[in-house]
GUKOL-648660 format. One record per residue (C-alpha): residue in one letter; z, y, x. Coordinates in steps of 0.25 Angstrom, whole numbers, plus 5000, padded with zeros to 4 digits. Layout:
// residues N
AZYX ...
END
This chain:
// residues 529
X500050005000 X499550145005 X500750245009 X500650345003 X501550495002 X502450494989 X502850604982 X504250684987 X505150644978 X506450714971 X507350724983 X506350804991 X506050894982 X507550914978 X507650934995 X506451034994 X507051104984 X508451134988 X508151244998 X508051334987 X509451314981 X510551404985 X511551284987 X511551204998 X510651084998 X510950945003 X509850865007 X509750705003 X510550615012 X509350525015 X508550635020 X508250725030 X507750875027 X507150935039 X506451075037 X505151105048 X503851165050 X502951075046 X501751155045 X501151095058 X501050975051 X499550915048 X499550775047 X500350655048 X499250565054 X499950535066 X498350515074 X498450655071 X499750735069 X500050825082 X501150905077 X502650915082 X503050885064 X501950775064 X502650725078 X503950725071 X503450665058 X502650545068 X503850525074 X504850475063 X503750405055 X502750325064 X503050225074 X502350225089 X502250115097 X503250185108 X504250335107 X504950405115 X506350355119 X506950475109 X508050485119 X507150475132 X505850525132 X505450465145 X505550315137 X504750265129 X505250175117 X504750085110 X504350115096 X503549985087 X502949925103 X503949835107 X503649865121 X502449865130 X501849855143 X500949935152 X499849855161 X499749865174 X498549925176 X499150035167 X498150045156 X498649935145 X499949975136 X500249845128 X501249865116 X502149755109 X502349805094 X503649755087 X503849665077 X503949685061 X503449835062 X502749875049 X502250015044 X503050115032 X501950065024 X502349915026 X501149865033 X501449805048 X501249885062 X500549805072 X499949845083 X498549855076 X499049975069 X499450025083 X498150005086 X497550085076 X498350205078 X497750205090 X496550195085 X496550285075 X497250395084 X496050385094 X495050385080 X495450495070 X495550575084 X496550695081 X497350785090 X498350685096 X497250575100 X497250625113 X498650565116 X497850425118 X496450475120 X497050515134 X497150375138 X495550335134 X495850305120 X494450335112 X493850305099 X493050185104 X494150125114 X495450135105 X495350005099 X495249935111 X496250035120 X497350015109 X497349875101 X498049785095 X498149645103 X499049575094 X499849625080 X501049665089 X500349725103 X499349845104 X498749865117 X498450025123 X497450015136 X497350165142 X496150215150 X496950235163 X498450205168 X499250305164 X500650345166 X501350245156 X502550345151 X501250425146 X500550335140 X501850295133 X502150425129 X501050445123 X501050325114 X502250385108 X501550505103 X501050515088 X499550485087 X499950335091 X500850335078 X500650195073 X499950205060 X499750095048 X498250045049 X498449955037 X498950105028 X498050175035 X496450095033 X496950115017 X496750255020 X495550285030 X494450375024 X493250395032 X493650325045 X494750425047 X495850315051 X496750365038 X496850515046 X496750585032 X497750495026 X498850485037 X498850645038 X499550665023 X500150505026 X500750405032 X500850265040 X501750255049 X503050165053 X504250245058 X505450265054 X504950375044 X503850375035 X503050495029 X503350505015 X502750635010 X502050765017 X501450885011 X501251005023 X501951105023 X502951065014 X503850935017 X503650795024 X504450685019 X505050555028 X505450425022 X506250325030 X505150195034 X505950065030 X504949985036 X505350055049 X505449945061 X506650005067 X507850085061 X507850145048 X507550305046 X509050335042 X508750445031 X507650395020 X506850525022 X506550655030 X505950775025 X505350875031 X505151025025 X504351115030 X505051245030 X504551345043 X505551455043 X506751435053 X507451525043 X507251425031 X507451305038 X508851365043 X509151415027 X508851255023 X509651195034 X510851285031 X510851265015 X510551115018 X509151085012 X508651035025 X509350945035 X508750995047 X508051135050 X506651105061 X506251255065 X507351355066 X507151455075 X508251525084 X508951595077 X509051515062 X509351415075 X510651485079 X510951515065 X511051355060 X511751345073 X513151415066 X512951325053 X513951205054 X513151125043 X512151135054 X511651075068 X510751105076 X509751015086 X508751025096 X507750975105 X506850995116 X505450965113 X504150965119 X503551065115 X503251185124 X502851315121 X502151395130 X500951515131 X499651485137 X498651585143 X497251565140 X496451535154 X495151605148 X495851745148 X495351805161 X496751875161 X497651745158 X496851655168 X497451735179 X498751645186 X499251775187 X499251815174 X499751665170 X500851695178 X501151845174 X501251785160 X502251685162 X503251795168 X502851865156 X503851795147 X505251815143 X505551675144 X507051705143 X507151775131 X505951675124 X507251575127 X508351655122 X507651715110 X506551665105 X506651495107 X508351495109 X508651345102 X507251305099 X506451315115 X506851325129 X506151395141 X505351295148 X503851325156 X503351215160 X502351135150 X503250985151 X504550985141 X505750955144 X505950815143 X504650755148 X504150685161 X503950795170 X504650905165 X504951035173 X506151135170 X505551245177 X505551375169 X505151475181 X504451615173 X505351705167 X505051835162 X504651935176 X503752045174 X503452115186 X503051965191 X502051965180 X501552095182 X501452075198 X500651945193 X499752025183 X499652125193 X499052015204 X497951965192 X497352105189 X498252135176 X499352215181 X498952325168 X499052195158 X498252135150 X498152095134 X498151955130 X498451885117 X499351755112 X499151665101 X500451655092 X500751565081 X501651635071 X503151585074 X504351595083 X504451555092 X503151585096 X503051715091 X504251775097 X503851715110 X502551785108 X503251925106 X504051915115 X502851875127 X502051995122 X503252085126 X503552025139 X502052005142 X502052165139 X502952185148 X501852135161 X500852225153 X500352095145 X499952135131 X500052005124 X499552015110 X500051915099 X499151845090 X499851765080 X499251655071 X499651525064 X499751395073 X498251355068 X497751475072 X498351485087 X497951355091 X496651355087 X496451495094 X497351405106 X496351295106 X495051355106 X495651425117 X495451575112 X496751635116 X497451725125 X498851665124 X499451555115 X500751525114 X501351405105 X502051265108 X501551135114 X502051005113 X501850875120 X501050775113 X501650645119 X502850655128 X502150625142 X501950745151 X500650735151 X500550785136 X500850925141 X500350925155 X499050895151 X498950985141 X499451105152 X498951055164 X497650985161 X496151055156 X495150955160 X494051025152 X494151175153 X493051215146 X493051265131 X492451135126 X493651045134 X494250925127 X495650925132 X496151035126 X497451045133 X498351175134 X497551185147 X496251195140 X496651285129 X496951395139 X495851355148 X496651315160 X495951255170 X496651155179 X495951035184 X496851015195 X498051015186 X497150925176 X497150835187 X498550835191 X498950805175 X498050685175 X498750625188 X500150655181 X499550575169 X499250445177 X500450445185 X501350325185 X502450365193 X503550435184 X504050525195 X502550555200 X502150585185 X503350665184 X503350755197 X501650785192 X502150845178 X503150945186 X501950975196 X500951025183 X502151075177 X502351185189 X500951205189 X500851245176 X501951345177 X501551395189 X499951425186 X499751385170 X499351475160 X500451405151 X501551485148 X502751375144 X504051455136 X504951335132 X505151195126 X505551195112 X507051155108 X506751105094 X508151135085 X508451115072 X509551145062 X510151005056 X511150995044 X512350925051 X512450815040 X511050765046 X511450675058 X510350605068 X509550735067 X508950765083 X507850825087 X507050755099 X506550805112 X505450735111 X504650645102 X504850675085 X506350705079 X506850575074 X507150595059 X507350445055 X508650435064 X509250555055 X510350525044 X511250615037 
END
């Protein structure tokens, strides 16, 4: 029988409802209320999704055949493989499933529908196909690169040795969600693979299951009794999308939410005082950063790279704008990843940028613009480069615009400036050095369309140098070559890194199990009340 999303029924609407009621509310016992932006959100098709929500989502309803240890994110776990095994030549990755595993839907998982996830990543070919195109994955090899041998082994052969721990890492991303073949043919129109279908629906085995979506509005959980390991402890999660720090922190003090997802500093501080109320963070890996476009004249001076980066009040970014939800951090690895580098060298120095715009020929200035999507901390950050910038005799002129808008002007590489977030889609290093340190094809009709590329910054050398780091067996070796791009990107980039997000949030102190990860999704099914 087709899955299928069923209506919301009474207690969600009564949940829904009670924000407007002057007395305070008490959510249902067996649920979790979480309010957060979810305007990002555009499908559920895990092939497809790409989002830091749809991440979340993925995370607490689809099983992978390996995760993240959640309290070591140098281990790998194992998830429905058993174990496995590595040839020795490097290129064969041979996965034992366990026994008895079976879909929400009740249909069994075997490792033919591993397979097909594969498959149908590498066909329907949406933004996060690249995690496995990297390692030679194509439309008319996948069936034989990643197969089913027997009902309870699949078999992943690479293009070339690889690092394990990356390829690994990889394999615990979202676009190799195991998805349910058997549900899925009953909904393929036009050899799409169930794409339409699986964006509004679902067919998954985790501990969750999607029970209801409408955008922009509300995304309902229900716990997945056919789960194969431990039972979601509350029967359902619902998350409202509600934008506004302030309304979120309004709900979460009268009650009508369990746990507030995007307060901003100050409705931070505030919660903070209410003994109903606890507070919880994270740091995640997601950087934020300013990038200068190498194909104005002005900004492809090192000079000016380097003025600009003393051009910034990193001090008072940290203690005003981001205090509780970022930290100052420059270099492009987070925290918490192989590799990482704690080095936070630039602070805000003047007369060193103007003796550096002085020595490119700018020592009058020059005007240049940035690309802003509407929102703090983004905004504020913005302001408050245009005053600093102003100071060195920068004029730095802001043009706002919605997150569709800026990335698109980003990514057809038609700014001056852009400035925005930028979060590792696997956690290997590689996912963020080859985006800021590699460029293969610099010209406008280049097909890797790294951060490197959108801001036509051409490194072969460095391309090089991230490609070794890629192949590298040695853990120490692989290690030392992430803080060596690391410190030439500083040094020379025109990247501009600000801080690593701290994500917070407010939760009711009645809700117990509730913690935010530093990596991989927030675990909602471990949550009880």
């Amino acid at each position: 029988m087709a899955a299928r999303f069923l209506p919301v029924t009474g207690f969600v609407l009564a949940v829904l409802l009670t924000s407007g009621s002057p007395a305070h509310a008490v959510t249902p016992v067996d649920t979790l209320v979480e309010a957060w932006a979810l305007d990002e959100l555009i499908t559920l098709d895990p092939a497809e999704a790409f989002e830091l929500t749809s991440g979340e989502i993925n995370g607490n309803t689809y099983d992978k055949l390996v995760r993240l240890d959640i309290n070591d994110s140098s281990r790998i776990t194992p998830d429905i493989a058993e174990s496995w095994t590595v040839s020795d030549d490097g290129l064969t990755y041979t996965f034992k499933l366990k026994q008895g595993l079976k879909f929400a839907s009740g249909n069994p998982l075997t490792a033919e529908d591993v397979a097909y996830s594969f498959e149908r990543a590498i066909k329907i070919d949406k933004s996060p196909a690249f995690i496995l195109t990297q390692f030679g994955l194509k439309p008319d090899n996948v069936t034989e690169k990643a197969k089913a041998t027997n009902p309870n082994t699949f078999v992943f052969t690479v293009d070339q040795p690889y690092a394990p721990s990356f390829v690994l890492n990889c394999l615990t991303s979202g676009v190799v969600s195991v998805v349910d073949k058997q549900l899925i043919s009953e909904h393929i129109v036009d050899n799409d693979y169930g794409n339409v279908w699986l964006k509004t629906n679902y067919a998954g085995s985790g501990p969750m299951k999607i029970r209801d979506w409408r955008a922009n509005e509300i995304l309902v959980l229900e716990r997945n009794d056919n789960y194969y390991g431990t039972k979601a402890l509350l029967n359902r999660v619902i998350y409202r999308h509600v934008k506004e720090s302030a309304t979120q922190r309004l709900l979460l003090e009268k009650g009508d939410i369990d746990v507030a997802r995007n307060l901003e500093p100050n409705d931070l501080e505030q919660v903070v005082k209410n003994s109903d109320i606890k507070t919880t963070s994270a740091a995640k890996g997601t950087i934020y950063y300013f990038s200068l476009n190498q194909k104005n004249p002005n900004l492809a001076k090192p000079e000016v790279r380097e003025a600009l980066k003393y051009l910034v009040d990193y001090d008072a970014i940290g203690e005003k704008l981001i205090k509780g939800i970022g930290e100052i951090h420059q270099t492009f690895l987070p925290k918490g990843i192989l590799g990482e580098l704690n080095e936070n060298p630039y602070s805000l120095d003047v007369s060193k940028a103007k003796e550096l715009l002085a020595k490119a020929g700018l020592k009058d200035g020059f005007t240049v613009t940035i690309d802003v999507r509407n929102g703090q901390p983004i905004t504020g950050i913005a302001e408050s480069l245009q005053q600093t910038f102003a100071q060195g005799g920068v004029k730095l002129e802001i043009i706002p615009g919605d997150g569709k808008q800026t990335l698109t002007k980003y990514r057809a590489r038609a700014h001056d400036i852009f400035i925005g977030p930028w979060g590792t889609d696997y956690w290997d290093p590689n996912s963020n050095a080859e985006t800021f340190t590699s460029n293969p094809d610099n010209a406008d009709t280049g097909t890797n369309k790294t951060l490197a590329w959108r801001n036509a910054w051409d490194v072969p050398e460095l391309t090089k140098a991230t490609k070794a780091a890629l192949v590298e067996f040695n853990t120490e070796k692989r290690t030392q070559d992430y803080r060596d791009l690391q410190k030439k990107v500083l040094a020379t980039s025109p990247f501009v890194i600000l801080f690593q997000q701290i994500e917070a949030a407010g939760v009711r102190a009645n809700t117990k199990g509730y913690a935010l990860s530093s990596f991989g999704p927030n675990r909602v099914y471990t949550v009880y009340k």
